[in-house]
C-alpha atoms as a printed R data frame, in Angstrom:
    type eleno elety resid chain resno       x       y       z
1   ATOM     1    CA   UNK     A     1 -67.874 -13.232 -12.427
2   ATOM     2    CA   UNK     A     2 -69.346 -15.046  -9.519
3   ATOM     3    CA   UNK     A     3 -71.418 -18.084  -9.354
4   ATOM     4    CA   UNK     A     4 -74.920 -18.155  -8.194
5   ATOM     5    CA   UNK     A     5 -76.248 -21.503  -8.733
6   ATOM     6    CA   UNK     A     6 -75.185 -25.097  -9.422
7   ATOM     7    CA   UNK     A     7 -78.315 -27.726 -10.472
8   ATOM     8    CA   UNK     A     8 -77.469 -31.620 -11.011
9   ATOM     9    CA   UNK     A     9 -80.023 -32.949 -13.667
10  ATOM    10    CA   UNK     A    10 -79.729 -37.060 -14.021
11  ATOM    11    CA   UNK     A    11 -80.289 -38.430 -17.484
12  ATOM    12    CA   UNK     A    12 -80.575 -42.199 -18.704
13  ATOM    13    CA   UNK     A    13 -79.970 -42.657 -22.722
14  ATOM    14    CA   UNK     A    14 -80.345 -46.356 -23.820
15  ATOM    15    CA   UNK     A    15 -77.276 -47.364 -26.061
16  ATOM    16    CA   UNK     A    16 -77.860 -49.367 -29.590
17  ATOM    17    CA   UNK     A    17 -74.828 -52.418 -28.557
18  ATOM    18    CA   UNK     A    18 -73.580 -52.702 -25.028
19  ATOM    19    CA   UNK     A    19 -69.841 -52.283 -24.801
20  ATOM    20    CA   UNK     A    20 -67.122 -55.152 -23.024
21  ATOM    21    CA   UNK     A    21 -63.829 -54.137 -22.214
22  ATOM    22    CA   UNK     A    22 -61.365 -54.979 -19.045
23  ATOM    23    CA   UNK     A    23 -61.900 -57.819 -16.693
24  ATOM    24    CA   UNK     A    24 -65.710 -58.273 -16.595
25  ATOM    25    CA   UNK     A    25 -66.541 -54.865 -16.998
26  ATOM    26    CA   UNK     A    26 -69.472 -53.443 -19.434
27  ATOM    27    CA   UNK     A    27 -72.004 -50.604 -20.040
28  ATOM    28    CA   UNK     A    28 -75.199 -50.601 -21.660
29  ATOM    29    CA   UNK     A    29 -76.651 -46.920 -21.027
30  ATOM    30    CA   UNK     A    30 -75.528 -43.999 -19.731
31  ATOM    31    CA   UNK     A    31 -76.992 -43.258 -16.557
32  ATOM    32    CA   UNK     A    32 -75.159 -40.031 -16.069
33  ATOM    33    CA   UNK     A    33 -75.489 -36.191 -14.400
34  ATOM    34    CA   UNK     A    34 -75.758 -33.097 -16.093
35  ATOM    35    CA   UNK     A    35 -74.382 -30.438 -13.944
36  ATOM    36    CA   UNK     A    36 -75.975 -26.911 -15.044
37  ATOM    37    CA   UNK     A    37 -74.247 -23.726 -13.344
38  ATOM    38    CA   UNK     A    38 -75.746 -19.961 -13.668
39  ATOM    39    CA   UNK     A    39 -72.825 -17.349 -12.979
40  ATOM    40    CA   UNK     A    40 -74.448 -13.505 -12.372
41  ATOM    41    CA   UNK     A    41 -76.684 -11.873 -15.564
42  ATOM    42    CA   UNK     A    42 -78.009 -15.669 -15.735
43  ATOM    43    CA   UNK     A    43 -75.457 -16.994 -18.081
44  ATOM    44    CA   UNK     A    44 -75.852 -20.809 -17.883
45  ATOM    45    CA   UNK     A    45 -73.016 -23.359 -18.650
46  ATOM    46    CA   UNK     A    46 -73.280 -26.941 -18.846
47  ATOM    47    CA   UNK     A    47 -70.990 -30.152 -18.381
48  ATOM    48    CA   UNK     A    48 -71.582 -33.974 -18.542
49  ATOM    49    CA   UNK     A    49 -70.409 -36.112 -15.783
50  ATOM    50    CA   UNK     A    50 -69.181 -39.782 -16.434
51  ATOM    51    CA   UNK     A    51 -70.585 -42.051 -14.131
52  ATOM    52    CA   UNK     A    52 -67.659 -45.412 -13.732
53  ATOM    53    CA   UNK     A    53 -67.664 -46.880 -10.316
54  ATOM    54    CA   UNK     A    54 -65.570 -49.610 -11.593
55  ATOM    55    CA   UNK     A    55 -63.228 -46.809 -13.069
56  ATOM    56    CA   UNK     A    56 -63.292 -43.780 -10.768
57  ATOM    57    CA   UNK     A    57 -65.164 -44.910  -7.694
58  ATOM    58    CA   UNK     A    58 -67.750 -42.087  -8.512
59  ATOM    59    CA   UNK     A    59 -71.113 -42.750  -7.979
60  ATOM    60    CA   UNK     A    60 -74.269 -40.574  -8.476
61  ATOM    61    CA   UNK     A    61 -74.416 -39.656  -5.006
62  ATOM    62    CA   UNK     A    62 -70.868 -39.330  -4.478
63  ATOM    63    CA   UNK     A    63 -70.865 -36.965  -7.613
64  ATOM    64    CA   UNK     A    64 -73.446 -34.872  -5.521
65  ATOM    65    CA   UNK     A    65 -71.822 -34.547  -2.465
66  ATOM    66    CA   UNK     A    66 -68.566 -33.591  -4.210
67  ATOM    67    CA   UNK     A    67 -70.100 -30.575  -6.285
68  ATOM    68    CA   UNK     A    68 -72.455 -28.952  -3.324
69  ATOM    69    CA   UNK     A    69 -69.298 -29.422  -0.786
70  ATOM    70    CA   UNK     A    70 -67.315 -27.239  -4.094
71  ATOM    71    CA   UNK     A    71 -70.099 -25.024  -4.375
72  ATOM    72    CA   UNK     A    72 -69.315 -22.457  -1.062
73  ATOM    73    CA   UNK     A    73 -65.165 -22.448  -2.403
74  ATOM    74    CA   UNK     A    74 -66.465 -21.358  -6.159
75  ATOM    75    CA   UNK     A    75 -68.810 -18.734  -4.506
76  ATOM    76    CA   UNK     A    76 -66.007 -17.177  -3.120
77  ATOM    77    CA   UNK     A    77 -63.642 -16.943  -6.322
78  ATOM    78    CA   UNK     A    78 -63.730 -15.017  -9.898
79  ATOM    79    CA   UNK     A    79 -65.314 -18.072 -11.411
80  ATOM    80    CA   UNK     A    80 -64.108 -15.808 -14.606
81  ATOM    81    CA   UNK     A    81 -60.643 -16.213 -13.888
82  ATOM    82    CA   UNK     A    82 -59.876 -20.246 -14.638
83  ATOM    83    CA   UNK     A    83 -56.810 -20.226 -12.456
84  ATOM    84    CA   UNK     A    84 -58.900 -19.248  -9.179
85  ATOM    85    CA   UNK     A    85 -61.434 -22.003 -10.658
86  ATOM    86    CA   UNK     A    86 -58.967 -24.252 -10.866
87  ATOM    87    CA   UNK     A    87 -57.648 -23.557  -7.712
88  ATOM    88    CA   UNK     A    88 -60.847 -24.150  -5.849
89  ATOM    89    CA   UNK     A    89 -61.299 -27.346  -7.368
90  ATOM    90    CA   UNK     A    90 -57.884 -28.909  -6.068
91  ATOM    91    CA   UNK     A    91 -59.420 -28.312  -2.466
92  ATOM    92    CA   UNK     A    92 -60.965 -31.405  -3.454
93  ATOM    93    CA   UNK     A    93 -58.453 -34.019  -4.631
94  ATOM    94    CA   UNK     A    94 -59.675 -37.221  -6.638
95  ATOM    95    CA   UNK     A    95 -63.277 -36.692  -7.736
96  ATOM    96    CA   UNK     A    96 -62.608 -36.761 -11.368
97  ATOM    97    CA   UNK     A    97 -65.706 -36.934 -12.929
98  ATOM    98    CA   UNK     A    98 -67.615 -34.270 -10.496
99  ATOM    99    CA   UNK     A    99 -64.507 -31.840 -10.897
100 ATOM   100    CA   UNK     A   100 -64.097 -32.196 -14.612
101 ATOM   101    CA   UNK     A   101 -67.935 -31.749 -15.629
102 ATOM   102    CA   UNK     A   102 -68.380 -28.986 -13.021
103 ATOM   103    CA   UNK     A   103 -64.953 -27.413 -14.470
104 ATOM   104    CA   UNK     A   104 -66.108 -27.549 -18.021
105 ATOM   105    CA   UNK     A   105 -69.321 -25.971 -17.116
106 ATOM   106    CA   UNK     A   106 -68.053 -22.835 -15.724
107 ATOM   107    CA   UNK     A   107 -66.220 -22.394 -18.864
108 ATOM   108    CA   UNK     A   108 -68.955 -22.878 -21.077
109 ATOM   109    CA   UNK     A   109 -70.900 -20.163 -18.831
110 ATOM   110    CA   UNK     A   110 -67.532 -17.861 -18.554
111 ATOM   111    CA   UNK     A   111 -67.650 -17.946 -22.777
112 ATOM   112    CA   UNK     A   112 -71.728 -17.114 -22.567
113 ATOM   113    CA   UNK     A   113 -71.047 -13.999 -20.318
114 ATOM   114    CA   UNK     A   114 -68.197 -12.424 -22.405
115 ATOM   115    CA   UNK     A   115 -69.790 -13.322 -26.161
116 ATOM   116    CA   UNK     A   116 -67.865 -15.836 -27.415
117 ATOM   117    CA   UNK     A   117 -68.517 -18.729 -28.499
118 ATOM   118    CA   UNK     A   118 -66.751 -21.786 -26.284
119 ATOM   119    CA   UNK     A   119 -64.049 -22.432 -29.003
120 ATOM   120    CA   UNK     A   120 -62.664 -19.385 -29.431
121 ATOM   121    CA   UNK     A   121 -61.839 -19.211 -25.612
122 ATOM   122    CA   UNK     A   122 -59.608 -22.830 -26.013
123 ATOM   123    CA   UNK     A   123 -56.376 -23.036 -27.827
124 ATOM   124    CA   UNK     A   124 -56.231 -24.941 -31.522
125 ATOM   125    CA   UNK     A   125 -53.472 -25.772 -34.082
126 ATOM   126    CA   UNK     A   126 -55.549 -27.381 -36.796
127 ATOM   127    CA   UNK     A   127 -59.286 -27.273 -38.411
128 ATOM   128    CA   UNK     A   128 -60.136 -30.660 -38.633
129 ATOM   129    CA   UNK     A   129 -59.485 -33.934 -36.097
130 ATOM   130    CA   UNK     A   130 -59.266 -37.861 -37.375
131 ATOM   131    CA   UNK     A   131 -62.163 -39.568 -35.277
132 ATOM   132    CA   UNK     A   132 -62.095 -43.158 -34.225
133 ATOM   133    CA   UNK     A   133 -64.480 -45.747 -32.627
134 ATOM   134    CA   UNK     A   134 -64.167 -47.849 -29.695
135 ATOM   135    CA   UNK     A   135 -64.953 -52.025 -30.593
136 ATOM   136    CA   UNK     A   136 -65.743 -53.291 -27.604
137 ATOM   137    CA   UNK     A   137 -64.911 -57.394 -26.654
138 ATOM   138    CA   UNK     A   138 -66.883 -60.242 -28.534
139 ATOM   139    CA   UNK     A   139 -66.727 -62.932 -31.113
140 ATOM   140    CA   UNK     A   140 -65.588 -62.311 -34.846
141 ATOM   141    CA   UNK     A   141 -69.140 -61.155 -36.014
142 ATOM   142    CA   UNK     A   142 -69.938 -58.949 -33.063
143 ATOM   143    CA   UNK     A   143 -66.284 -57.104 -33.749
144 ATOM   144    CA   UNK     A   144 -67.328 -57.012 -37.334
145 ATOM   145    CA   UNK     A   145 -70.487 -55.446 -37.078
146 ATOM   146    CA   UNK     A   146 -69.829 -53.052 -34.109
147 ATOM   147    CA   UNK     A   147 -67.040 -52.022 -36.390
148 ATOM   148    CA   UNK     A   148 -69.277 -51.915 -39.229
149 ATOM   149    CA   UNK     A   149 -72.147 -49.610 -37.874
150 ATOM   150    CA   UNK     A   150 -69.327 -47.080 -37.358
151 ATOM   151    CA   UNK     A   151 -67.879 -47.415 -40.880
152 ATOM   152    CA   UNK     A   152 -71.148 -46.447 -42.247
153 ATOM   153    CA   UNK     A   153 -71.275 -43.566 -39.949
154 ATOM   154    CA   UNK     A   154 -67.980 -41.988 -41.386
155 ATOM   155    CA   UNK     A   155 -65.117 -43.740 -39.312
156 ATOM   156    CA   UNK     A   156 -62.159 -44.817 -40.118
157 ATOM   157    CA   UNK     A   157 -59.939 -45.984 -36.938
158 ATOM   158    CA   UNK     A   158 -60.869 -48.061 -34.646
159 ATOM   159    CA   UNK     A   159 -59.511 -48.833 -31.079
160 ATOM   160    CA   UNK     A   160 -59.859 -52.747 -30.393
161 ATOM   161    CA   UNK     A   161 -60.866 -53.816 -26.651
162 ATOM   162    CA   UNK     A   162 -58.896 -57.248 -26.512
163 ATOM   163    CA   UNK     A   163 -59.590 -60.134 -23.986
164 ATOM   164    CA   UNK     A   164 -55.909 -61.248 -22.933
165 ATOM   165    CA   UNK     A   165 -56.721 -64.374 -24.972
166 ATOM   166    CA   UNK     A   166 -53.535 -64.076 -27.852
167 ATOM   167    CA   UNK     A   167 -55.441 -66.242 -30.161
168 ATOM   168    CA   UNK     A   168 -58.956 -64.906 -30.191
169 ATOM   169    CA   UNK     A   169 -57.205 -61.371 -30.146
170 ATOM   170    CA   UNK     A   170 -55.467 -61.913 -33.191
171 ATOM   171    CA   UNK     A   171 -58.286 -63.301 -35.327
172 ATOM   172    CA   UNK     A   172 -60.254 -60.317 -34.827
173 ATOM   173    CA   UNK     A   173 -57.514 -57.956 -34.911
174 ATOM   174    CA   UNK     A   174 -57.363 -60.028 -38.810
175 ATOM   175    CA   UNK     A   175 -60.907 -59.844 -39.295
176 ATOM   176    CA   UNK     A   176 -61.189 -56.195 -39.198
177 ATOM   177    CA   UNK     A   177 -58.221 -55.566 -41.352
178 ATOM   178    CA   UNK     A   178 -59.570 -57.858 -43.615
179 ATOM   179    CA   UNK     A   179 -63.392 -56.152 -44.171
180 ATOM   180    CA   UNK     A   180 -61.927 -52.825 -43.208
181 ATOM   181    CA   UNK     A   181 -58.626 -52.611 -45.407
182 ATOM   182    CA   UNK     A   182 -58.586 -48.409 -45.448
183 ATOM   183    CA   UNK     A   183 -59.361 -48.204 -41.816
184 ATOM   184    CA   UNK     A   184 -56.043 -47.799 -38.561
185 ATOM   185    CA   UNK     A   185 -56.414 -50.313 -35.890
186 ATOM   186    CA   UNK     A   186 -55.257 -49.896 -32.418
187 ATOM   187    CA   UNK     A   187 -55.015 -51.788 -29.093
188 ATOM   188    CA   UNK     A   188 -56.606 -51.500 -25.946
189 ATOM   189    CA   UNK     A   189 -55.334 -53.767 -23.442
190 ATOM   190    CA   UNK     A   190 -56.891 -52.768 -20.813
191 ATOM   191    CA   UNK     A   191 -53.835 -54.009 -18.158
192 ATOM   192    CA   UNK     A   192 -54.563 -57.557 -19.529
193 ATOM   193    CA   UNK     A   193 -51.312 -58.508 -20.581
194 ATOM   194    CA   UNK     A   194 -48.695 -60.662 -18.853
195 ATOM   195    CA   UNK     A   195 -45.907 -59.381 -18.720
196 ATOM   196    CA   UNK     A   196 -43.380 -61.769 -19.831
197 ATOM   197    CA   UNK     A   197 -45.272 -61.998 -22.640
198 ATOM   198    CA   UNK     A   198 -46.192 -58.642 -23.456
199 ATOM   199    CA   UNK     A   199 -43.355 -57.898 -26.120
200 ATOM   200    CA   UNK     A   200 -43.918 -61.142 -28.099
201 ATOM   201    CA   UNK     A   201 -47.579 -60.076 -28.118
202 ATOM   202    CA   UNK     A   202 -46.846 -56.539 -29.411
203 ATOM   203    CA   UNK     A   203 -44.904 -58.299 -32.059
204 ATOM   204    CA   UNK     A   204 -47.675 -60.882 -33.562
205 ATOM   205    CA   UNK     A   205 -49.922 -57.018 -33.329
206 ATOM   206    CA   UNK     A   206 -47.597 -54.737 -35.315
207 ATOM   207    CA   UNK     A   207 -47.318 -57.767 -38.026
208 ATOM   208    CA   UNK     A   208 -50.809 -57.805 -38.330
209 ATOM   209    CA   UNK     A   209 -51.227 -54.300 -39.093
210 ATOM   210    CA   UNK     A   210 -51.886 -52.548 -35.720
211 ATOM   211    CA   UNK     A   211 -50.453 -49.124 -35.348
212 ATOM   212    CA   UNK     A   212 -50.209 -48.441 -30.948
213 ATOM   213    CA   UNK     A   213 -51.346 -50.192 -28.024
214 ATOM   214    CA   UNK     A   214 -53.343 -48.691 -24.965
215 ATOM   215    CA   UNK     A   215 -52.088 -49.908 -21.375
216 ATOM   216    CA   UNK     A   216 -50.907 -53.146 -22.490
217 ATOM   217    CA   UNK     A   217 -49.443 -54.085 -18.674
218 ATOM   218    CA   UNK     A   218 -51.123 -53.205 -15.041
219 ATOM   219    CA   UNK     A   219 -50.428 -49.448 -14.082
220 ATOM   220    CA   UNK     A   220 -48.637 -50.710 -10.598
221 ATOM   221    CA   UNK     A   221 -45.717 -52.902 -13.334
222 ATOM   222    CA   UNK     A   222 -44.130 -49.721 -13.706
223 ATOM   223    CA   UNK     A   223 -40.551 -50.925 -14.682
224 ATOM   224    CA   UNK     A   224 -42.081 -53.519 -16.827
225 ATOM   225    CA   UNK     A   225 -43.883 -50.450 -18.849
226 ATOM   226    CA   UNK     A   226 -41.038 -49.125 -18.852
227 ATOM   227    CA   UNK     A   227 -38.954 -51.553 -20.061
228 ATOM   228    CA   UNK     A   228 -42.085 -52.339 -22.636
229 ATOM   229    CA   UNK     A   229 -42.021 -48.720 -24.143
230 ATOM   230    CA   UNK     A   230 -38.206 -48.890 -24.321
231 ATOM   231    CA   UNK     A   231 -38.526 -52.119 -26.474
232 ATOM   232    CA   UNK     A   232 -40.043 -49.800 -29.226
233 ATOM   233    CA   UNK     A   233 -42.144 -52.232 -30.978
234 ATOM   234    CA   UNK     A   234 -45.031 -50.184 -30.899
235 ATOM   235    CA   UNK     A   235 -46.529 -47.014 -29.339
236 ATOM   236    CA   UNK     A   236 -47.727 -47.627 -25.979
237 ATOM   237    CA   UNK     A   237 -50.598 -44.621 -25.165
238 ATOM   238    CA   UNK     A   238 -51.182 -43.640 -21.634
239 ATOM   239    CA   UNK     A   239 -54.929 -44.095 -20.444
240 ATOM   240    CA   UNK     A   240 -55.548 -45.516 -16.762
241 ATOM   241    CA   UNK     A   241 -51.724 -44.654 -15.933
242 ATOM   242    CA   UNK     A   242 -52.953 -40.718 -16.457
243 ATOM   243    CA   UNK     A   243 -56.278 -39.379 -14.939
244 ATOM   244    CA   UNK     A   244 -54.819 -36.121 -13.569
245 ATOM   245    CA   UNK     A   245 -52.610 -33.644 -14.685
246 ATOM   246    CA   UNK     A   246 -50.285 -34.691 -11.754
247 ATOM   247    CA   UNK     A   247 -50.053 -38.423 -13.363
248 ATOM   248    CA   UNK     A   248 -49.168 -37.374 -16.388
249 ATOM   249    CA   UNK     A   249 -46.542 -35.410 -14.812
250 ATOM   250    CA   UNK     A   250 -45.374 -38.700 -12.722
251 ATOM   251    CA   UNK     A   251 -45.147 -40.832 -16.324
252 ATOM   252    CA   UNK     A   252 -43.629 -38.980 -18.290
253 ATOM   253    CA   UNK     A   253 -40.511 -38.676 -15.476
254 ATOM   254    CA   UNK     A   254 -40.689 -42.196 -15.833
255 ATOM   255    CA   UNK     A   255 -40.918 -42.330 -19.391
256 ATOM   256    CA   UNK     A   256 -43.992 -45.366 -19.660
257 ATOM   257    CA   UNK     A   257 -45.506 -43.962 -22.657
258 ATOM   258    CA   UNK     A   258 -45.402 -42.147 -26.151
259 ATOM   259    CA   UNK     A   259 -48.954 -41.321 -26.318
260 ATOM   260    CA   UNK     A   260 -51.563 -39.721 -24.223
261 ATOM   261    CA   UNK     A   261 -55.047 -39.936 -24.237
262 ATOM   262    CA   UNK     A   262 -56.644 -36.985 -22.398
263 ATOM   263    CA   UNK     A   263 -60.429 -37.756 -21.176
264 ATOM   264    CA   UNK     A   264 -61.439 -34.097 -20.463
265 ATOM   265    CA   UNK     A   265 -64.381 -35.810 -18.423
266 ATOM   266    CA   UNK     A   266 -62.002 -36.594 -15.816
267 ATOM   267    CA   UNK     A   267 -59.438 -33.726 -16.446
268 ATOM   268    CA   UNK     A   268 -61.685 -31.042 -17.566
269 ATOM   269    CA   UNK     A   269 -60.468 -27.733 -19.917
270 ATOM   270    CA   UNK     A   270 -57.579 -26.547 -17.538
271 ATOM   271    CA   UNK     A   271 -55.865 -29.739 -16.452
272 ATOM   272    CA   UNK     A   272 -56.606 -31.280 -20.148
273 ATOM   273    CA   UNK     A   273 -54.342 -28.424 -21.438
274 ATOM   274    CA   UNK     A   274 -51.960 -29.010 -18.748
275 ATOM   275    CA   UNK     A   275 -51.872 -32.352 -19.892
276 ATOM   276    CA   UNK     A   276 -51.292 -31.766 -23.681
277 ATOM   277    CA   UNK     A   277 -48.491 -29.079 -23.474
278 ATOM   278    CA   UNK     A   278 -46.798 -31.318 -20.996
279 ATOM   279    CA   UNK     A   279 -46.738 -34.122 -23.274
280 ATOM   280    CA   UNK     A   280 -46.160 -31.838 -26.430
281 ATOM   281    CA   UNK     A   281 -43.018 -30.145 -25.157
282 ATOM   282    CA   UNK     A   282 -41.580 -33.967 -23.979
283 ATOM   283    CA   UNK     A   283 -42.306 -35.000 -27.113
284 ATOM   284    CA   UNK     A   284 -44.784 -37.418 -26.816
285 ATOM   285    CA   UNK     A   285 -48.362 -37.758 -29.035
286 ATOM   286    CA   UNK     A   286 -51.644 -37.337 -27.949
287 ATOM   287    CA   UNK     A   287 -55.433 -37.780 -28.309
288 ATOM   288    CA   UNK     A   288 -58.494 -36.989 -26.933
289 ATOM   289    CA   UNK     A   289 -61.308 -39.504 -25.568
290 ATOM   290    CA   UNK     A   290 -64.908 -38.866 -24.531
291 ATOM   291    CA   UNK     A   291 -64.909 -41.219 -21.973
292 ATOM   292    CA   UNK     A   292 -68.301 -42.842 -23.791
293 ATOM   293    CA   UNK     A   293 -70.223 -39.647 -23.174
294 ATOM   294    CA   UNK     A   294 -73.668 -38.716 -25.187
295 ATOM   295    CA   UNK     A   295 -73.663 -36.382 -28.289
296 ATOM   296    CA   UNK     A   296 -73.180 -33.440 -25.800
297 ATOM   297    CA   UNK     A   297 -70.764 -34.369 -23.838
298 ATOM   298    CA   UNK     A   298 -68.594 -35.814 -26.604
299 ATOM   299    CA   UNK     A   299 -68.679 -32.633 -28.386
300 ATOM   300    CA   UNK     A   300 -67.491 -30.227 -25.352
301 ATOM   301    CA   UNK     A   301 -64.347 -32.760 -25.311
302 ATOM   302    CA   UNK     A   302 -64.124 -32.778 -28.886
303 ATOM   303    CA   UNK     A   303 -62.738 -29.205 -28.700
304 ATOM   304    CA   UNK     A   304 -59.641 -29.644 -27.138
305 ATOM   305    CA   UNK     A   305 -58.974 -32.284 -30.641
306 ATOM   306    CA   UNK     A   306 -57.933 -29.304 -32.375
307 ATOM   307    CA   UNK     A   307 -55.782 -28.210 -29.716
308 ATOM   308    CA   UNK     A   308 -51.936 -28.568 -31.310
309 ATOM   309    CA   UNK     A   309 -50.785 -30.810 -29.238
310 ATOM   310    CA   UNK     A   310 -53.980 -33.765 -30.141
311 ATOM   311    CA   UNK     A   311 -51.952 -34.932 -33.107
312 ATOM   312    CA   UNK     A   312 -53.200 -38.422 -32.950
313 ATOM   313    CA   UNK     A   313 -57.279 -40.352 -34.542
314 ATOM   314    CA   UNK     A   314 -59.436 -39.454 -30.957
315 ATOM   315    CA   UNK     A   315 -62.136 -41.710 -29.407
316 ATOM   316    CA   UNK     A   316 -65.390 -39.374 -30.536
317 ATOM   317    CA   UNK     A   317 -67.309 -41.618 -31.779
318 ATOM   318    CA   UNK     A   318 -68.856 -43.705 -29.228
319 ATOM   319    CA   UNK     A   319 -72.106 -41.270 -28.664
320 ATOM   320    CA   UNK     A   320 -73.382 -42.307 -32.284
321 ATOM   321    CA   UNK     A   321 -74.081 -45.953 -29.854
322 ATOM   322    CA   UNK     A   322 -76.325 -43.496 -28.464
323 ATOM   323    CA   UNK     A   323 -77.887 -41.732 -31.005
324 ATOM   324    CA   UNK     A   324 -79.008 -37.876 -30.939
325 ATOM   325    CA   UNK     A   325 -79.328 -37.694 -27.315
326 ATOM   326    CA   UNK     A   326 -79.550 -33.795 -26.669
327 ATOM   327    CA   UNK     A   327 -76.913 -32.528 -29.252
328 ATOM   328    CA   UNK     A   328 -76.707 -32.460 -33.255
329 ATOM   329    CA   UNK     A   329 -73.078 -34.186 -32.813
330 ATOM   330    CA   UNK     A   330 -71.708 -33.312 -36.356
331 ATOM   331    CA   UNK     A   331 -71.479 -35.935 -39.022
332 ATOM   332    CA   UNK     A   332 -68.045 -37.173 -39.589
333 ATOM   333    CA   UNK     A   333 -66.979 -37.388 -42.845
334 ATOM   334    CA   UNK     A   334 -64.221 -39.598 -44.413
335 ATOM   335    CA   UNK     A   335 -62.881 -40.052 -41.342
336 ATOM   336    CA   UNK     A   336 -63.034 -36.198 -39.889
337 ATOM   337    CA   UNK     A   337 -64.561 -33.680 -37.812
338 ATOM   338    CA   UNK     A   338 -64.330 -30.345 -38.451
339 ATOM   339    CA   UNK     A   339 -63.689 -27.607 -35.697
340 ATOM   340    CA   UNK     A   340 -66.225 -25.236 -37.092
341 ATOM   341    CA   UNK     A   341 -69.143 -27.809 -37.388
342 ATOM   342    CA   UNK     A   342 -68.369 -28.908 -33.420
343 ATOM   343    CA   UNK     A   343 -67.733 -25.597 -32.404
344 ATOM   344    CA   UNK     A   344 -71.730 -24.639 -33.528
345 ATOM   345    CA   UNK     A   345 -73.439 -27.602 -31.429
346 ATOM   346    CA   UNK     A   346 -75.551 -26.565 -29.062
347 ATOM   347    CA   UNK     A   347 -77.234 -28.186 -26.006
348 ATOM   348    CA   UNK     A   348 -81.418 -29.168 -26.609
349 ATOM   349    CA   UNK     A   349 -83.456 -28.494 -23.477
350 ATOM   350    CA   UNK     A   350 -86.404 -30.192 -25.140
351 ATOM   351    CA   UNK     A   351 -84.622 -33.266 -26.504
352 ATOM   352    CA   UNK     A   352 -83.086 -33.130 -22.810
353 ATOM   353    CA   UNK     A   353 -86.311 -33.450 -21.138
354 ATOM   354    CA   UNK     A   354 -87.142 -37.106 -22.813
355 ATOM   355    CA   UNK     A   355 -83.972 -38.672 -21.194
356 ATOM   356    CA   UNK     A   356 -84.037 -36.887 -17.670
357 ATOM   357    CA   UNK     A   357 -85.072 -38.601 -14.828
């Protein structure tokens, strides 16, 4: 199979609550790139690529000049054979976004050319995948109702962006066990935590109910993470600590976390499932996130929550913020999504057309 065109399409989708996490950091639409690639008989595949400056340095133009500097090493390769793919790609090193999209479009376009549909060309060890829903910073009602408008919509686990302020952390950490009493709640940290603190912190957490913590120290405190995990008071998942396959390789030598959580935005199909068996055979858990994609996107990442490694809740909820977008994301229900209802969604050029710019 060989590739005969690439086309970046920018799109803008307005999001119903702007999200807070980190140190000062915050999004309020998605201003991101489509990147649409034909391979020969005109088979078209399609990836969404997350723009974060603050998180990967990637910006719109950088995204472009990163793809069309790919495009001449993918014109030269099988783009039918994912190894030579993949191989292309690492020319390029960094670039997370650009390679991940690009990579996940070539296999959308490699399963259009052969017949089958996208799913049946990715590995999966279960039929249905626990869902759960990012709550962004803010006071006690804003955690409440952010939390809320996801309920309604079917979720039941939520992931809980937390300031670094103990006190105001643990009220809403009790608020939403309180109005939510059937619902999981987990910890992001975001690197906020001190830490000579960190393990008294974890403690007050797990005796309020919370089940795992995301990044709880700065990735550069590696023998404090360490040292953390080892303490065993609660899960500690691997997030900024893992964008590449080589990462993940790096922490789990070192033996900072128990759980991963796999952005296939960043990682794409290949290096996603490089991730997961990695983790699977050292024993750790794992999850997928969408990296707070639209409907689309989230739903091309959604198919590596089946894989059998993804045995722990995954962050694919945050597109309902913004709405239908371009995809019929399917409806999750009592907490699930179900492989054959994601497997079936399919990508609306006319819907498309109202967001591009």
């Amino acid at each position: 199979m060989k590739l005969e065109a690439i086309k970046l399409r920018r799109f803008r989708l307005p999001l119903a609550g702007e999200l807070h996490w980190g140190q000062g950091k915050s999004l309020t639409e998605l201003d991101h790139l489509l990147v649409e690639v034909q391979i020969d008989g005109g088979h078209l595949g399609r990836g969404e690529v997350a723009i974060r400056p603050t998180i990967y340095g990637e910006t719109h133009e950088s995204v472009r000049g990163a793809i069309f500097w790919l495009e001449p090493l993918l014109r030269q390769v099988n783009v039918g054979t994912p190894q030579e793919v993949r191989k292309a790609l690492d020319r390029l090193p960094y670039n997370y976004a650009a390679r991940g999209a690009l990579e996940m479009a070539l296999w959308e376009a490699r399963a259009a050319a052969t017949g089958k549909p996208l799913a049946e060309l990715l590995p999966h060890g279960r039929e249905r995948a626990r869902v759960s829903f990012i709550v962004g910073q803010g006071n006690v009602n804003e955690t409440l109702s952010r939390a809320g408008f996801a309920y309604e919509r079917g979720v039941k686990v939520f992931k809980l962006k937390t300031s670094g302020n103990q006190k105001d952390d643990e009220i809403r950490i009790q608020a939403l066990a309180k109005e939510f009493p059937d619902a999981e709640v987990y910890v992001d940290a975001n690197e906020t935590l001190k830490p000579d603190l960190a393990q008294d912190v974890l403690i007050s957490w797990r005796e309020l109910g919370v089940t795992m913590v995301e990044e709880p120290l700065p990735v550069q405190m590696v023998e404090e993470r360490r040292r953390l995990r080892a303490s065993g008071v609660l899960p500690l998942i691997a997030d900024d600590s893992v964008f590449s396959l080589r990462d993940a390789e790096r922490e789990l030598e070192l033996g900072t976390f128990d759980i991963i959580n796999v952005k296939p935005a960043r990682s794409g199909f290949c290096w996603s499932m490089g991730m997961l068996e990695r983790s699977r055979v050292r024993g750790r858990g794992a999850m997928i996130g969408s990296q707070a994609m639209s409907s689309y996107g989230a739903a091309r990442a959604a198919l590596l929550a089946f894989h059998p490694a993804a045995d722990r809740p995954s962050e694919l909820a945050f597109h309902l913020l913004a709405g239908r977008g371009f995809a019929d994301f399917p409806k999750i229900k009592d907490g699930w999504l179900y492989r054959d209802e994601v497997a079936a969604v399919e990508f609306d050029e006319r819907a498309f057309s109202r967001y591009e710019i």
